[in-house]
C-alpha positions in Angstrom: 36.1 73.5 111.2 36.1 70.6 109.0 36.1 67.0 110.6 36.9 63.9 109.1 34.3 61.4 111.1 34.9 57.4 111.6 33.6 54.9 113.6 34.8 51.3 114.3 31.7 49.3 114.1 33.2 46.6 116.1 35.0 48.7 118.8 34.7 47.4 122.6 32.4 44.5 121.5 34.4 41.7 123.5 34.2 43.6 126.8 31.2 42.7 128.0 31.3 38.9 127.5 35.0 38.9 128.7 37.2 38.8 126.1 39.0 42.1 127.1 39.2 43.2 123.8 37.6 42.1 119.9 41.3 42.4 118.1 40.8 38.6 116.2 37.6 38.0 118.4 35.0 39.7 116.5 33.3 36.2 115.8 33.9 34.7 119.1 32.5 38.0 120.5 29.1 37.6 118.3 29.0 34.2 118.8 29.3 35.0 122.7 26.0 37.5 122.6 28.1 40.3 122.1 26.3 43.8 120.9 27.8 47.0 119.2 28.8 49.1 121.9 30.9 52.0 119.3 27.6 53.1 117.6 26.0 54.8 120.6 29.0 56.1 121.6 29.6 57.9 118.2 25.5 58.7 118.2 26.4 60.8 121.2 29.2 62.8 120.3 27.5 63.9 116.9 24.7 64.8 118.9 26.9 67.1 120.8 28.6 68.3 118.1 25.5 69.2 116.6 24.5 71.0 119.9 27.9 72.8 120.4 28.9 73.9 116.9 25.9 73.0 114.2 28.2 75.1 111.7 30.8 72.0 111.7 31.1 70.5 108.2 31.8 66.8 108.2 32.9 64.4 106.3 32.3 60.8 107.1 33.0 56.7 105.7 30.3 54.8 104.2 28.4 53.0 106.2 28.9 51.1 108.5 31.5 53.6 109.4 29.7 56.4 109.9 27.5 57.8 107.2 24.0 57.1 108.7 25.2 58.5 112.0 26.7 61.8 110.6 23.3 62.2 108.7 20.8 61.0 111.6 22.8 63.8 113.8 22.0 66.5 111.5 24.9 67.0 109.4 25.1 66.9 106.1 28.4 65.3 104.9 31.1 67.1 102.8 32.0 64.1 101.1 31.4 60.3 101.7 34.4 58.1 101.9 34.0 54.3 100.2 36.5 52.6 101.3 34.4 49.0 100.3 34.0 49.6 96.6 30.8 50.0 96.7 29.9 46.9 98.8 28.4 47.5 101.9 29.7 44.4 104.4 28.5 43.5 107.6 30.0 45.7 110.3 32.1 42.4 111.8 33.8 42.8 108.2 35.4 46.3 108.7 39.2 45.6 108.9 42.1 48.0 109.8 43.0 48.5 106.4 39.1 50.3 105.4 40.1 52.6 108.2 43.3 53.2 106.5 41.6 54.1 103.3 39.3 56.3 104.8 41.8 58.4 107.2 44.1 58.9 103.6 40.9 60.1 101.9 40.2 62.5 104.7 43.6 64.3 104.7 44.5 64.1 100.8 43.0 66.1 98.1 42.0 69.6 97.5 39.6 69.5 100.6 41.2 67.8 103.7 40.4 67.5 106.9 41.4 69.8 110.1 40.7 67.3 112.4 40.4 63.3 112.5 37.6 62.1 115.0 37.3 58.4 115.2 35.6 55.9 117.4 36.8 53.1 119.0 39.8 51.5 120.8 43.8 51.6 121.4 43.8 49.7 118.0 41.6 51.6 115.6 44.1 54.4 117.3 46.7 52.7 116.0 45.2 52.4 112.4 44.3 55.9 112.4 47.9 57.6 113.4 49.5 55.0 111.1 47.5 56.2 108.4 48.4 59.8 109.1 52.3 59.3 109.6 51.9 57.3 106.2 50.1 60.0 104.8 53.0 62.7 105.7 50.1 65.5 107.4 50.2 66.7 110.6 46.5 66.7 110.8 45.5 66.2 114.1 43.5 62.9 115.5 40.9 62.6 118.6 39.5 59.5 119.9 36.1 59.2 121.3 36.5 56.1 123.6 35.0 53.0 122.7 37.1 49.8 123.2 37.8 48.0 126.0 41.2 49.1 126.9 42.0 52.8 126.3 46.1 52.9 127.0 46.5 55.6 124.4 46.6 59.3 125.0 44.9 60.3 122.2 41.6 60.1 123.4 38.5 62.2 125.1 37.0 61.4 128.9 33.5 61.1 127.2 31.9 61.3 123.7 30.4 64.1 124.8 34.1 65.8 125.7 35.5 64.4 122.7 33.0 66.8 120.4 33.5 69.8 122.6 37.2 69.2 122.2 36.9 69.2 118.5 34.9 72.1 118.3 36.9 74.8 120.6 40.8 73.5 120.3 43.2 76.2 119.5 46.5 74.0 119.7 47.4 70.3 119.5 50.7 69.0 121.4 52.1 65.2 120.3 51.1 62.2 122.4 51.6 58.8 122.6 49.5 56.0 120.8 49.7 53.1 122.8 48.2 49.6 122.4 48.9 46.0 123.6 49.2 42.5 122.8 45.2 41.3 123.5 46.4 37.7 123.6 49.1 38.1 126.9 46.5 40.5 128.0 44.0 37.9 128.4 46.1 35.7 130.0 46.7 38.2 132.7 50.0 40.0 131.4 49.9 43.7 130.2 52.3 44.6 127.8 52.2 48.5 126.4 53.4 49.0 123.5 54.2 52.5 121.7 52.6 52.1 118.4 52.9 56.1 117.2 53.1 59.6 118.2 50.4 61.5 117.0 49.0 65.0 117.5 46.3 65.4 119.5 43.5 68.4 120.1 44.6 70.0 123.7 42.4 70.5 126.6 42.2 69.2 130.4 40.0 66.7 129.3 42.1 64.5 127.3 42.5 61.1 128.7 46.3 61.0 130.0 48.5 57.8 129.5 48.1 55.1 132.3 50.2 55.1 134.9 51.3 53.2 137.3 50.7 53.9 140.8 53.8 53.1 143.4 54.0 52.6 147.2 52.3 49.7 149.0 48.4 48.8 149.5 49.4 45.6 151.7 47.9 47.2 154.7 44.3 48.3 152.3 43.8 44.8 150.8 44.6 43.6 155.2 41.7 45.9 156.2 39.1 45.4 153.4 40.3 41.5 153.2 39.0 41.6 156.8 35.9 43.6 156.5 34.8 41.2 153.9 36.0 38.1 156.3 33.9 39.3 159.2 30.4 39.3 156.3 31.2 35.5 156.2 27.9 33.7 156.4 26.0 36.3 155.9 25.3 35.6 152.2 27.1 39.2 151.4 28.3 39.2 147.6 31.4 40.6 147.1 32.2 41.6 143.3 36.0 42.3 143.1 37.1 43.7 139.9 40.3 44.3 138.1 43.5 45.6 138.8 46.8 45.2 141.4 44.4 47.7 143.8 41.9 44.9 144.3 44.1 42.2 143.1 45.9 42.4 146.6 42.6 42.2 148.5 41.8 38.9 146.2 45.0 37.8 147.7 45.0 38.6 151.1 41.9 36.4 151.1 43.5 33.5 150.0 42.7 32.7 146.7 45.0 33.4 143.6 43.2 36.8 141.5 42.9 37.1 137.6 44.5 40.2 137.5 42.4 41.9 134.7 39.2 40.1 135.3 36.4 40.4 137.7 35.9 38.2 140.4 33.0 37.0 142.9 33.4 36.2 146.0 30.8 35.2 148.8 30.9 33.3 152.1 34.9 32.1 152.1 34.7 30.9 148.3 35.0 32.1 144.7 31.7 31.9 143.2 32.9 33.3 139.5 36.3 34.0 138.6 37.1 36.0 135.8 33.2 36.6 135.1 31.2 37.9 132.3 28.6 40.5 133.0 26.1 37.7 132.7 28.0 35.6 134.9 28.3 38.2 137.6 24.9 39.1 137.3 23.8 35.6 137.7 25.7 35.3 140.8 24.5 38.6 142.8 22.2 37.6 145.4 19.9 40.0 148.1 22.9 41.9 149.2 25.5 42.5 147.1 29.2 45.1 147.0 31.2 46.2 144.6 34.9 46.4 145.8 36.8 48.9 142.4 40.0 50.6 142.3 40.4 53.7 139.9 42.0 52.6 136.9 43.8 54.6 134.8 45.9 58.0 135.2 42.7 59.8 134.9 41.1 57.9 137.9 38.3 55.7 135.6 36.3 53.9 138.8 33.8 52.9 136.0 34.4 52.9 132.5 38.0 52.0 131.5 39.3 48.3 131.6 35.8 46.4 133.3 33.0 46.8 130.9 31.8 43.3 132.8 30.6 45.8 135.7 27.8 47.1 132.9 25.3 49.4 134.2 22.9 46.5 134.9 25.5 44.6 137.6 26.2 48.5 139.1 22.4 49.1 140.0 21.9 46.0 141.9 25.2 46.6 144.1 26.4 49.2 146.9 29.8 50.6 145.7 32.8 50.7 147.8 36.5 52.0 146.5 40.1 51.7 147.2 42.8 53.0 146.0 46.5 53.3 147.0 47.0 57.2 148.6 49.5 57.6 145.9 47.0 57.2 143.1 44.7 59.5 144.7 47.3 62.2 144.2 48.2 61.7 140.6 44.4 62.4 140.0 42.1 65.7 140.5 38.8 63.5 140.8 37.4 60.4 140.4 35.4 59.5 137.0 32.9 57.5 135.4 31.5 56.7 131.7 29.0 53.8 132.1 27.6 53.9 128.7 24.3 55.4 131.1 24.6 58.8 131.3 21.4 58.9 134.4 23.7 56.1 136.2 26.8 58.6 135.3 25.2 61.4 137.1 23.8 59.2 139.9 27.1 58.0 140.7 28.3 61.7 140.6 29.8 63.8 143.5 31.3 62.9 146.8 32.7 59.5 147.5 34.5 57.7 150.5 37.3 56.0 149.0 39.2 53.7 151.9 43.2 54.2 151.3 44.4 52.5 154.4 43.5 49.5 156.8 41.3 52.2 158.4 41.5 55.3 156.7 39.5 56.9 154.0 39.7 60.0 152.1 36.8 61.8 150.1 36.7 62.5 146.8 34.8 64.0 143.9 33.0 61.6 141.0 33.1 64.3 138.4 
């Protein structure tokens, strides 16, 4: 197996200081505090690669795209792609078009690729099954996840699935690269966009396309709406975080949600709307909850569309979930991908998720 390897230095960096995504924002991002989050993520899937198939020749892109990562993991690179002319810029310099360059490289010549891994978001995704349809291959492409938004179908549950994908696949099937318009998405309004059909390694673990969960959560939000009403004076702090799950509870008590942001709530009022992780952290007090809805067709509780709920916020709240009954059903089990692979696996196994104003069901944190 040969593997073409690329990272996205700047992948997911707006997440965590609540920009919901670093398309045009790399700057803002830094200037906000922001720190690489698509390094580590590519650190460990190379480390797993290295662990499941050690026989794997890769190439990689100069750094900082890859090179130092490849070689730190082990591997010795087939060929190193320059897509800077020998220059070697800051990482907040990388642009769409050095992904281009290297994604050609990988699939032209007398030595290409069987497989393009990449790191980062719905747009690097974008840049890399452009490059291939430009390129006239069918060479496959895998995404190991590491923007803030992850709409696309191209990519791994984990960086650790991602390498065990690309070392065992036997087949790839055509899915659909989807990404959105950042701007409308930061003021609240999502707006998917097919970008490309590309082919894509099969397995289970293969993040699906989002999908939107029907029926009615009026009577959830009424029950946890009042739950939360009853901690009133109490100093309880309620985090709320994204999505139309939670966004109903925001409504039911009273106040008008941002729909993709996170939200605190404590004693009748808003404390932070549309927090920051620093925000939110600032704002938790002695006793402090969590209220999440799985987001995502793969049932993401943690991990997918809220990096502002960072492992750090997580550890200093209880957890409590809701979800609709039907979006229990489109998914097998409940996941997270923290960036903390010990807070992973603590928040692993059997959960109580509340579907109704009084009902729960259990499910599995895989």
């Amino acid at each position: 197996m040969h593997v073409g390897f690329a990272v996205n230095p700047v992948a997911g960096m707006g997440g965590r200081v609540g920009l919901k995504g670093t398309d045009g924002k790399v700057e803002e991002a830094v200037e906000r505090g922001a720190e690489p989050r698509a390094p580590d993520r590519a650190r460990r899937a190379l480390d797993r690669l290295a662990a499941v198939a050690p026989e794997t020749r890769v190439s990689t892109a100069a750094d900082p795209m890859g090179e130092r990562l490849v070689r730190d993991a082990g591997f010795e690179p087939a060929r190193v792609v320059d897509p800077f002319d020998g220059a070697t810029p800051d990482p907040t310099e990388t642009t769409a078009e050095h992904t281009a360059r290297v994604v050609e490289a990988f699939v032209g010549g007398d030595d290409p690729v069987d497989l393009v891994l990449f790191v980062g978001g719905d747009g690097t995704a974008t840049d890399v099954a452009t490059a291939l349809e430009r390129s006239g291959t069918e060479t496959p492409m895998l995404g190991v996840p590491a923007g803030v938004k992850v709409y696309s179908s191209v990519f791994a549950v984990s960086p650790e699935d991602a390498a065990e994908v690309a070392a065992s696949f036997s087949r790839t099937e055509r899915r659909e690269v989807m990404d959105i318009d950042e701007d409308a998405y930061r003021e609240g309004e999502v707006r998917p966009e097919l970008r490309a059909v590309a082919r894509v390694p099969v397995a289970d673990d293969l993040q699906s396309s989002k999908q939107t969960a029907s029926g009615t959560v009026e009577s959830l939000a009424e029950g946890v709406a009042d739950d939360i009403r009853e901690r009133e004076g109490e100093g309880v702090t309620f985090v709320l975080g994204p999505g139309s799950t939670v966004g109903a509870i925001k409504a039911e008590l009273g106040f008008e949600p941002s729909p993709i942001g996170v939200d605190v709530w404590r004693d009748g009022e808003v404390v932070v709307r549309d927090g920051t992780e620093q925000e939110i952290l600032d704002a938790l007090g002695e006793e402090n909850v969590i209220v999440v809805s799985p987001i995502g067709g793969q049932g993401f509780v943690f991990g997918r569309g809220n990096p502002q709920l960072s492992p750090a916020v997580i550890r200093r709240c209880d957890v409590q979930i809701v979800a609709s009954r039907t979006k229990l059903d489109d998914v097998r089990a409940l996941r997270v991908d923290t960036d903390d692979p010990e807070l992973d696996a603590e928040l692993a196994g059997w959960v109580r998720v509340r579907v109704g104003k009084f009902e729960t069901r259990m499910m599995k944190i895989a």
